[in-house]
N, C-alpha and C positions, 0 to 999 in steps of 0.2 A: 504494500500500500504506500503512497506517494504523499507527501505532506509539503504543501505551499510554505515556506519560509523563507526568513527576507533575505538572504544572500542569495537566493535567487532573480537580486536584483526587483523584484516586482510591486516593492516598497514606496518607488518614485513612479509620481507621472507627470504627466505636464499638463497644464493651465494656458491656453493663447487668449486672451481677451484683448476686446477692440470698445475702448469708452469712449461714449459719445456725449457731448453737452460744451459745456465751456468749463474746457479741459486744456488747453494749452496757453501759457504764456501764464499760468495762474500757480507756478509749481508742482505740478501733478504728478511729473515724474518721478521728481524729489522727494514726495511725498510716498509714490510708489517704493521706489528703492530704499529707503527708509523703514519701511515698512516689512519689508519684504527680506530683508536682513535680518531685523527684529525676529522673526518667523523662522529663520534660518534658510529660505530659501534661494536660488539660484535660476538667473536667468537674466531679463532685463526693460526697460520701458525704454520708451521713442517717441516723439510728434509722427504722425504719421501726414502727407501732403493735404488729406481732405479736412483737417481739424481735427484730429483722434487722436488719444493716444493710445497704444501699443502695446500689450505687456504679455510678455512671455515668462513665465516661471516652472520652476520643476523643484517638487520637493514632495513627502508625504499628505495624501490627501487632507488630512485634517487640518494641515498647516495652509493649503493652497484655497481650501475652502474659508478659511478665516482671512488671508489677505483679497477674496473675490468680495468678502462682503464690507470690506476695507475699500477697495475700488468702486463699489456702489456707492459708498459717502463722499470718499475724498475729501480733498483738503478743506477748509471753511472757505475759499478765495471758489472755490469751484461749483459746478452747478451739473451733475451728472443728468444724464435724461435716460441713457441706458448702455449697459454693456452685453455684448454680443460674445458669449464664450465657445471656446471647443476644448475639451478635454481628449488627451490624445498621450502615447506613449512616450516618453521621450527619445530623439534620436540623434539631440547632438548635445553635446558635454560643453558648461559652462560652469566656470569657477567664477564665484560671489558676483553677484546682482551691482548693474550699472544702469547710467544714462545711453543708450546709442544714440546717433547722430545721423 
């Protein structure tokens, strides 16, 4: 008989959300990555061209699910209206959460 345990890797997953509202130029990312270290997660936030920002993270579900409802507030400068999520396996490897550009 086979038993799931977390060196099998299957510990981690990833988080992609896409927030929309008046989210950029208000510190959001900042605020994300902040966040999201606190949490201990890995990954990273962006402006993205249409007004969004971007947040990619990977870390244990319960931690990714508590920085999603972190991103639904955001910072007091910010005015969320909605985030678009996909939860998905991770496939590429990032050491400690940043701003990208």
């Amino acid at each position: 008989m086979m038993f799931m345990n977390q060196s099998a890797g299957n510990d981690r997953e990833e988080l992609h959300a896409v927030v929309h509202g008046q989210v950029q130029g208000v510190g959001f990312r900042y605020f994300a990555v902040e966040r999201a270290l606190t949490l201990g997660l890995r990954g990273y936030a962006r402006n993205l061209s249409d007004g969004t920002v971007e947040v990619l993270a990977q870390g244990p579900r319960p931690a990714l699910e508590r920085l999603l409802l972190l991103l639904r507030q955001g910072p007091t400068s910010a005015y969320v209206t909605e985030v678009i999520t996909t939860w998905r396996q991770p496939t590429e490897h990032f050491s400690g959460f940043h701003v990208r550009w």
